[in-house]
HTML snippet that shows the backbone in 3Dmol.js (N, CA, C, O; Angstrom):
<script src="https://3Dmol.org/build/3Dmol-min.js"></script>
<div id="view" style="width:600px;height:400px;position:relative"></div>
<script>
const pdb = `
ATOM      1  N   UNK A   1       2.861  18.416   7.029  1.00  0.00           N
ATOM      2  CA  UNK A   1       2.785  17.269   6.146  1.00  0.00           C
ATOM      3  C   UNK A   1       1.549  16.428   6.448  1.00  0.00           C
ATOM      4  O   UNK A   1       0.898  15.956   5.516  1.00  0.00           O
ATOM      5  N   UNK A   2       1.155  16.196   7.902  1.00  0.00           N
ATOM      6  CA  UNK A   2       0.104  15.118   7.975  1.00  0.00           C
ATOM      7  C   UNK A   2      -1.500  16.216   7.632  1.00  0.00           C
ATOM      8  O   UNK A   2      -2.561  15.751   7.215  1.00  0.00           O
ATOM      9  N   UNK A   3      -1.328  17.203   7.846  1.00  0.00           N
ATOM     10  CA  UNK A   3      -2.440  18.014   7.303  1.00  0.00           C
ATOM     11  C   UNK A   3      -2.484  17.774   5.373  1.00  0.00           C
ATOM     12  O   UNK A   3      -3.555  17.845   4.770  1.00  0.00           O
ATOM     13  N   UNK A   4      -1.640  17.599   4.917  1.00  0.00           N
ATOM     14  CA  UNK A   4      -1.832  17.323   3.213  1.00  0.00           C
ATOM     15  C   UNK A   4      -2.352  15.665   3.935  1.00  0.00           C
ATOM     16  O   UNK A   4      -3.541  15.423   3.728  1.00  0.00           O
ATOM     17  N   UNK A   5      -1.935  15.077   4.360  1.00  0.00           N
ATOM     18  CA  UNK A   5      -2.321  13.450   3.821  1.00  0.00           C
ATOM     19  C   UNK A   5      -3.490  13.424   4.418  1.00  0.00           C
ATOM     20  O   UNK A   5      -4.185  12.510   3.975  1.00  0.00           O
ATOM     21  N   UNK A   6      -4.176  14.263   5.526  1.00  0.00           N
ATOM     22  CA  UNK A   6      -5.404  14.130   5.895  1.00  0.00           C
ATOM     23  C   UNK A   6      -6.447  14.655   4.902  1.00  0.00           C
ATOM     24  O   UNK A   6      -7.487  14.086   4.568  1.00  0.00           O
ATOM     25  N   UNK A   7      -6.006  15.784   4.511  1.00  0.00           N
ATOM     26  CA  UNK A   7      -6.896  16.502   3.306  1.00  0.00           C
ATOM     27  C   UNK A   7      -6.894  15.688   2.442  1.00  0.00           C
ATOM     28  O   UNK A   7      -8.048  15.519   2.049  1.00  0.00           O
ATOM     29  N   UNK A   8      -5.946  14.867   1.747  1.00  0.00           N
ATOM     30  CA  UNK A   8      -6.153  14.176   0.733  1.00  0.00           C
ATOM     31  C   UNK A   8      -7.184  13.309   0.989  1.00  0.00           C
ATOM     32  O   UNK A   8      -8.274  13.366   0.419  1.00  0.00           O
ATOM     33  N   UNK A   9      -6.822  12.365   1.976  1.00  0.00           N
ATOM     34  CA  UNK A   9      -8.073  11.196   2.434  1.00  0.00           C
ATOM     35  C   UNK A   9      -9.515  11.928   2.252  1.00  0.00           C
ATOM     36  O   UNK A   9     -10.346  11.621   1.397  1.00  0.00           O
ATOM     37  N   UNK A  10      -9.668  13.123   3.382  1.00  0.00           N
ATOM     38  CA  UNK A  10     -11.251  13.725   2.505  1.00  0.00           C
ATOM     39  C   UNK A  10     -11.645  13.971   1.154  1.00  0.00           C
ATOM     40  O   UNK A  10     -12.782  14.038   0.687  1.00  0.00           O
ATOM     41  N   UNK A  11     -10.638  14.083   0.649  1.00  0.00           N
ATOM     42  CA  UNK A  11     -10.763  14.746  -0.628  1.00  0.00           C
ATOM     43  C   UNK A  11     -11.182  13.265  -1.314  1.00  0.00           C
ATOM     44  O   UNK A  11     -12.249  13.084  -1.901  1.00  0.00           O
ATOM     45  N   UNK A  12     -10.418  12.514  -1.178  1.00  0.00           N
ATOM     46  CA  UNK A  12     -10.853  11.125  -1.922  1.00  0.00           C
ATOM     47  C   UNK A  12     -11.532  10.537  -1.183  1.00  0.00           C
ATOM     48  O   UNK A  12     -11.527   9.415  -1.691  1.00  0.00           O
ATOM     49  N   UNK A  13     -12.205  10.476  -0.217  1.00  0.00           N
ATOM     50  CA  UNK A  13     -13.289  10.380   0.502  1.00  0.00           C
ATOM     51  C   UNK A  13     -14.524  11.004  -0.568  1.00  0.00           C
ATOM     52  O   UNK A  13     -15.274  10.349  -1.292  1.00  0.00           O
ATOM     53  N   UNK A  14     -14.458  12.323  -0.415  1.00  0.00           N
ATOM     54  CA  UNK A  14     -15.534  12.930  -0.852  1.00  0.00           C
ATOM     55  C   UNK A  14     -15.572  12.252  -2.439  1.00  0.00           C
ATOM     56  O   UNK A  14     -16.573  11.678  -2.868  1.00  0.00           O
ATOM     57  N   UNK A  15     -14.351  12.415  -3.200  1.00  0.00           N
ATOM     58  CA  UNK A  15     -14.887  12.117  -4.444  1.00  0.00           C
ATOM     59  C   UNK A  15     -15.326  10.797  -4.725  1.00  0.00           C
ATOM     60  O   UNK A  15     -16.062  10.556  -5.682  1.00  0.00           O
ATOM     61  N   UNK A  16     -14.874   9.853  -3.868  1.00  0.00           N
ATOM     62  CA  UNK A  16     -15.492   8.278  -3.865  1.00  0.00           C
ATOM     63  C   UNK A  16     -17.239   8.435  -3.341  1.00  0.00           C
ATOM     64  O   UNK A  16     -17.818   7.540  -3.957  1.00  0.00           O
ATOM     65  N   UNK A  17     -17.840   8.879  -2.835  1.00  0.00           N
ATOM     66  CA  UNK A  17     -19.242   9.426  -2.519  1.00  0.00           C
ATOM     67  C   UNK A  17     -19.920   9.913  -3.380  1.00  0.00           C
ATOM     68  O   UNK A  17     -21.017   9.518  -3.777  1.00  0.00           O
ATOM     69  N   UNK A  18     -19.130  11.076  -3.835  1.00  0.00           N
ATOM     70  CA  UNK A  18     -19.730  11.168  -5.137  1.00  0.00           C
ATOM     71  C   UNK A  18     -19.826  10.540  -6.379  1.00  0.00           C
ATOM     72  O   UNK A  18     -20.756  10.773  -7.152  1.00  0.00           O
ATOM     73  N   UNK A  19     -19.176   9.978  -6.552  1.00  0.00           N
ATOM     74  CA  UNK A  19     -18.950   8.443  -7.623  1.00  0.00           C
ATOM     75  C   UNK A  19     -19.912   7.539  -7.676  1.00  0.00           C
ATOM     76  O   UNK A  19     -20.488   7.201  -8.711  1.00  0.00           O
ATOM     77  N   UNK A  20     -20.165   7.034  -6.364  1.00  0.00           N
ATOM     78  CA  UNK A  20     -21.024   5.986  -6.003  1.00  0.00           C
ATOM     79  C   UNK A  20     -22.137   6.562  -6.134  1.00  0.00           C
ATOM     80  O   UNK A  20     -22.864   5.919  -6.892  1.00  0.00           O
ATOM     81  N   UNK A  21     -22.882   8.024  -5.510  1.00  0.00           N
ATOM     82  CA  UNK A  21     -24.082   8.720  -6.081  1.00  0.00           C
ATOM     83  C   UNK A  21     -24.529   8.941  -7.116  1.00  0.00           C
ATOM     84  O   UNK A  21     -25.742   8.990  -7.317  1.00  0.00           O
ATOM     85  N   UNK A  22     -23.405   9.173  -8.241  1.00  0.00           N
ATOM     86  CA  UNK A  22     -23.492   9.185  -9.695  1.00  0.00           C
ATOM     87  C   UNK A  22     -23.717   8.269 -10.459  1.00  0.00           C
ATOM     88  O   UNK A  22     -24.246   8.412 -11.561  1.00  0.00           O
ATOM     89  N   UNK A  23     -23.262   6.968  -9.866  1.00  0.00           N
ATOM     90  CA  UNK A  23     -23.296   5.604 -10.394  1.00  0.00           C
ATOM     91  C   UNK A  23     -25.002   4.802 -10.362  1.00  0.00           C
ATOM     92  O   UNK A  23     -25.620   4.078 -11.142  1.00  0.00           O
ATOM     93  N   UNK A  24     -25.428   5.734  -8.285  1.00  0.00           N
ATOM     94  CA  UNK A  24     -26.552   4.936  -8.100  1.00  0.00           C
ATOM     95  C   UNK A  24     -27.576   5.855  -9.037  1.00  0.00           C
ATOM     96  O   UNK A  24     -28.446   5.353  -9.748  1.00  0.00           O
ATOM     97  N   UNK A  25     -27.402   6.851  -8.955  1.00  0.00           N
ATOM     98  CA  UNK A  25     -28.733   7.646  -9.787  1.00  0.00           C
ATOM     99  C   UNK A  25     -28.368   7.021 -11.637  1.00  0.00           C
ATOM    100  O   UNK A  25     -29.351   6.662 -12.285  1.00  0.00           O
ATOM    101  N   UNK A  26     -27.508   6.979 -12.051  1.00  0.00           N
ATOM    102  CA  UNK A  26     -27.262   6.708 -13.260  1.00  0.00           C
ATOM    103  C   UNK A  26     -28.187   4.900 -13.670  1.00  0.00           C
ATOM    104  O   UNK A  26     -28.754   4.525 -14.697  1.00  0.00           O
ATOM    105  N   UNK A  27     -27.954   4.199 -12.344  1.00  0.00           N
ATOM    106  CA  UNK A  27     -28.671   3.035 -12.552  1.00  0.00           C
ATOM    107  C   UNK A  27     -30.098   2.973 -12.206  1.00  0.00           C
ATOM    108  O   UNK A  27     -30.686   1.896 -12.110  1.00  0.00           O
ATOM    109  N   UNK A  28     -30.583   3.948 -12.044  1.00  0.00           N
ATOM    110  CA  UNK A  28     -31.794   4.473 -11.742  1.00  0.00           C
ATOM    111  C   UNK A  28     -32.067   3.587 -10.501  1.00  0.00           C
ATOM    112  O   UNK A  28     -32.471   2.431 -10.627  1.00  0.00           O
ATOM    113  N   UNK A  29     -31.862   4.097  -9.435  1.00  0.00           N
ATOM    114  CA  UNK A  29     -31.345   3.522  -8.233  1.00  0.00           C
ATOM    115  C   UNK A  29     -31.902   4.691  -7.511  1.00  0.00           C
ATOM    116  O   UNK A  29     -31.297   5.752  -7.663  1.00  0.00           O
ATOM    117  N   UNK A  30     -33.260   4.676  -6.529  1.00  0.00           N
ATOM    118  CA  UNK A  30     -33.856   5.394  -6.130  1.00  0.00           C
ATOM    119  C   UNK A  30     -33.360   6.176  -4.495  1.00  0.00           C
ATOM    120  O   UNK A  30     -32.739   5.323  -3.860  1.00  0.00           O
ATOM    121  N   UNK A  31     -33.459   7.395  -3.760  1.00  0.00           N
ATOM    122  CA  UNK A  31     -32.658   7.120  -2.611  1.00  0.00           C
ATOM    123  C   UNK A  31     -33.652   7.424  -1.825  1.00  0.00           C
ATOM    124  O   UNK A  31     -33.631   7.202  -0.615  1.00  0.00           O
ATOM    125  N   UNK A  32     -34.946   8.145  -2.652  1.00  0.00           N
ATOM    126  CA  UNK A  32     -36.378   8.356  -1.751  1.00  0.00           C
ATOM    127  C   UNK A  32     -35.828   9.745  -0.529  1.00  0.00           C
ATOM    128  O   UNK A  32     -36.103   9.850   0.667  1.00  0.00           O
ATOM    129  N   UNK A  33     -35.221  10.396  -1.164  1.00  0.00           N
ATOM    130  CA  UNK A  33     -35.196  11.569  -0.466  1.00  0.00           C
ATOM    131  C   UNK A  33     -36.081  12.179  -0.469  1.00  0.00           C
ATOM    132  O   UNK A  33     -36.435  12.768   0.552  1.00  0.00           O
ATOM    133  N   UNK A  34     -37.143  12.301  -2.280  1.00  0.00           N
ATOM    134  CA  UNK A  34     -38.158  13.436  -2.210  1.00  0.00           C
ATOM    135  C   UNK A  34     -37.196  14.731  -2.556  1.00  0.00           C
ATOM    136  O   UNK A  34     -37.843  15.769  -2.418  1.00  0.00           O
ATOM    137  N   UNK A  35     -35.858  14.960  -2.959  1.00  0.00           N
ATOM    138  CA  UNK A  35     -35.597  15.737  -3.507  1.00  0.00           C
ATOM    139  C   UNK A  35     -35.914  16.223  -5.007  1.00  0.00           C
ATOM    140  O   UNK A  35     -36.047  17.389  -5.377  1.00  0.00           O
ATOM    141  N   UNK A  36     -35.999  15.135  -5.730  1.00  0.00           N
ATOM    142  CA  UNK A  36     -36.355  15.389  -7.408  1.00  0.00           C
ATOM    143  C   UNK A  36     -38.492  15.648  -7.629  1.00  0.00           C
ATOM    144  O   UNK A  36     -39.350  15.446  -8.488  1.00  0.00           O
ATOM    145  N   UNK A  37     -38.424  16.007  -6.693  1.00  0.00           N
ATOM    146  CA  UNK A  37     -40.242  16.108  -6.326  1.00  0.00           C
ATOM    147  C   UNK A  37     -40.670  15.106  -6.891  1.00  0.00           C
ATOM    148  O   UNK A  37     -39.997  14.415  -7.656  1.00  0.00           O
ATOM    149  N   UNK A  38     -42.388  14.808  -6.443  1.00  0.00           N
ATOM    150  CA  UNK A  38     -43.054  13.456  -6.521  1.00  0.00           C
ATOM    151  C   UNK A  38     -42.972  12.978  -8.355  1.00  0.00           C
ATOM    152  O   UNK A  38     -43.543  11.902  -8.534  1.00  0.00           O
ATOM    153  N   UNK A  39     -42.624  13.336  -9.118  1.00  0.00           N
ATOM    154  CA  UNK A  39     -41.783  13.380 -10.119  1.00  0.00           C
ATOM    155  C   UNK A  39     -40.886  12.015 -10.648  1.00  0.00           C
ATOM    156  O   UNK A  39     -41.017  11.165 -11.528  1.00  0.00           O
ATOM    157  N   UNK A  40     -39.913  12.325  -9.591  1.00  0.00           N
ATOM    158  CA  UNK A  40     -38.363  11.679  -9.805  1.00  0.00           C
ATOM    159  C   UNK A  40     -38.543  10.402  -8.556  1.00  0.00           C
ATOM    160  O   UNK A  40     -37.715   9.513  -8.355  1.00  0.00           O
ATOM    161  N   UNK A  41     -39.765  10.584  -7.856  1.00  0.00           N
ATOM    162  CA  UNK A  41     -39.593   9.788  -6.582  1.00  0.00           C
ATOM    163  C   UNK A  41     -40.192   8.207  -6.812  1.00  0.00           C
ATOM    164  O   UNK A  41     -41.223   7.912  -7.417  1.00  0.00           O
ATOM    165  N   UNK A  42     -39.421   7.465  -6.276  1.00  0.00           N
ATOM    166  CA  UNK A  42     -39.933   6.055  -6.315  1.00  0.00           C
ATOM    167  C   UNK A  42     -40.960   5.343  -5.852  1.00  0.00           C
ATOM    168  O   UNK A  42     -41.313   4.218  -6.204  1.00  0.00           O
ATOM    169  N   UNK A  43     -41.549   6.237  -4.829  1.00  0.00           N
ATOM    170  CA  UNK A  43     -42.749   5.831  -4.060  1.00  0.00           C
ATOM    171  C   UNK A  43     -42.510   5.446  -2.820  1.00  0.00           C
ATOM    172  O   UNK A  43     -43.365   6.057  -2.178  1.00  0.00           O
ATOM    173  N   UNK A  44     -41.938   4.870  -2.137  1.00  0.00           N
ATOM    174  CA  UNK A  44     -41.562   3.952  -1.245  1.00  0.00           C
ATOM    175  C   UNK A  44     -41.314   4.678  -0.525  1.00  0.00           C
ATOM    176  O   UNK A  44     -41.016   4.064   0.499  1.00  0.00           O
ATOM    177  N   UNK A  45     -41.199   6.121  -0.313  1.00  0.00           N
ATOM    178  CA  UNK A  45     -40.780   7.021   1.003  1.00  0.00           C
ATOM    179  C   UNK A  45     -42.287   7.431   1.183  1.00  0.00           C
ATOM    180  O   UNK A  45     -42.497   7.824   2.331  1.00  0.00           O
ATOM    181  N   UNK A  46     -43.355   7.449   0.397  1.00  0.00           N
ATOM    182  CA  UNK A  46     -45.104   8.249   0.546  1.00  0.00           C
ATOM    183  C   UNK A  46     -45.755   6.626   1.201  1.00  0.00           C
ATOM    184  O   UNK A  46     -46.385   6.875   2.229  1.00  0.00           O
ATOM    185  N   UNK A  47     -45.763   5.444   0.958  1.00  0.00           N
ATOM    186  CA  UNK A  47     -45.926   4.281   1.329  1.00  0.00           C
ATOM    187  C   UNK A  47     -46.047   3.943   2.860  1.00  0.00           C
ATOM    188  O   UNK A  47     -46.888   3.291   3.479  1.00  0.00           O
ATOM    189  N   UNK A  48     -45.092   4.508   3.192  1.00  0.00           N
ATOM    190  CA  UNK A  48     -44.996   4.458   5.215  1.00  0.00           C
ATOM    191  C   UNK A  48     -45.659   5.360   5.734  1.00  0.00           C
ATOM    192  O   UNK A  48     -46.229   5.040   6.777  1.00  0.00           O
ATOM    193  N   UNK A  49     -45.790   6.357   5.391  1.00  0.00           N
ATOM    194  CA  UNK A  49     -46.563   7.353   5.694  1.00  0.00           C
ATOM    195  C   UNK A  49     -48.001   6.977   6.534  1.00  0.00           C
ATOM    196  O   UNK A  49     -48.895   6.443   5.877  1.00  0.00           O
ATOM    197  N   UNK A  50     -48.198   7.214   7.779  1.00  0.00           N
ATOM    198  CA  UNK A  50     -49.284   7.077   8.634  1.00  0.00           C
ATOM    199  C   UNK A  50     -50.731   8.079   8.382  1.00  0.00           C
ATOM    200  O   UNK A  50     -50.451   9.178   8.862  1.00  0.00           O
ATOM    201  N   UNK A  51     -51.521   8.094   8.067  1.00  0.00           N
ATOM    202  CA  UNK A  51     -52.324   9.296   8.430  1.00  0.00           C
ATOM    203  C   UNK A  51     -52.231   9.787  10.060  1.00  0.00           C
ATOM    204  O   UNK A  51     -51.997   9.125  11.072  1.00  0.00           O
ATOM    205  N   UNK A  52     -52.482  11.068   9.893  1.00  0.00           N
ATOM    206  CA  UNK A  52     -52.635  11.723  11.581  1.00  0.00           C
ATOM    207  C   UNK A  52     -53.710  11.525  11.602  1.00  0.00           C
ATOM    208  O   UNK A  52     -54.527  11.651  10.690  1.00  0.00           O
ATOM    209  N   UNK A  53     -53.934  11.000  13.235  1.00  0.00           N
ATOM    210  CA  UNK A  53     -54.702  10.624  14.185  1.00  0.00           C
ATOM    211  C   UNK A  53     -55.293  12.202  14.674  1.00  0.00           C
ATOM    212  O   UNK A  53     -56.095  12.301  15.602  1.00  0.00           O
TER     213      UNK A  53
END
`;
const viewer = $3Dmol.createViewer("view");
viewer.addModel(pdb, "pdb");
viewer.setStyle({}, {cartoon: {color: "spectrum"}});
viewer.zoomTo();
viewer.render();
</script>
């Protein structure tokens, strides 16, 4: 029994994460991963960027 109520909690864990990801990209709400290539990216992750010494 406590193995279902633990699974559940991940489970609505996970889908509350994904909700909130869907919500932030939907508000065009940047996360600067650099996953959607320089494209989709907001800038602000290429900005810090140091040149090598």
């Amino acid at each position: 029994m406590s193995t279902w109520i633990i699974g559940g909690l991940v489970a609505l864990a996970a889908v509350l994460a994904a909700r909130s990801i869907y919500k932030d990209k939907k508000a065009g709400k940047c996360s600067c991963g650099c996953s959607t290539g320089c494209s989709g990216c907001c800038g602000t992750c290429h900005s810090n960027h140091q040149p090598n010494a």
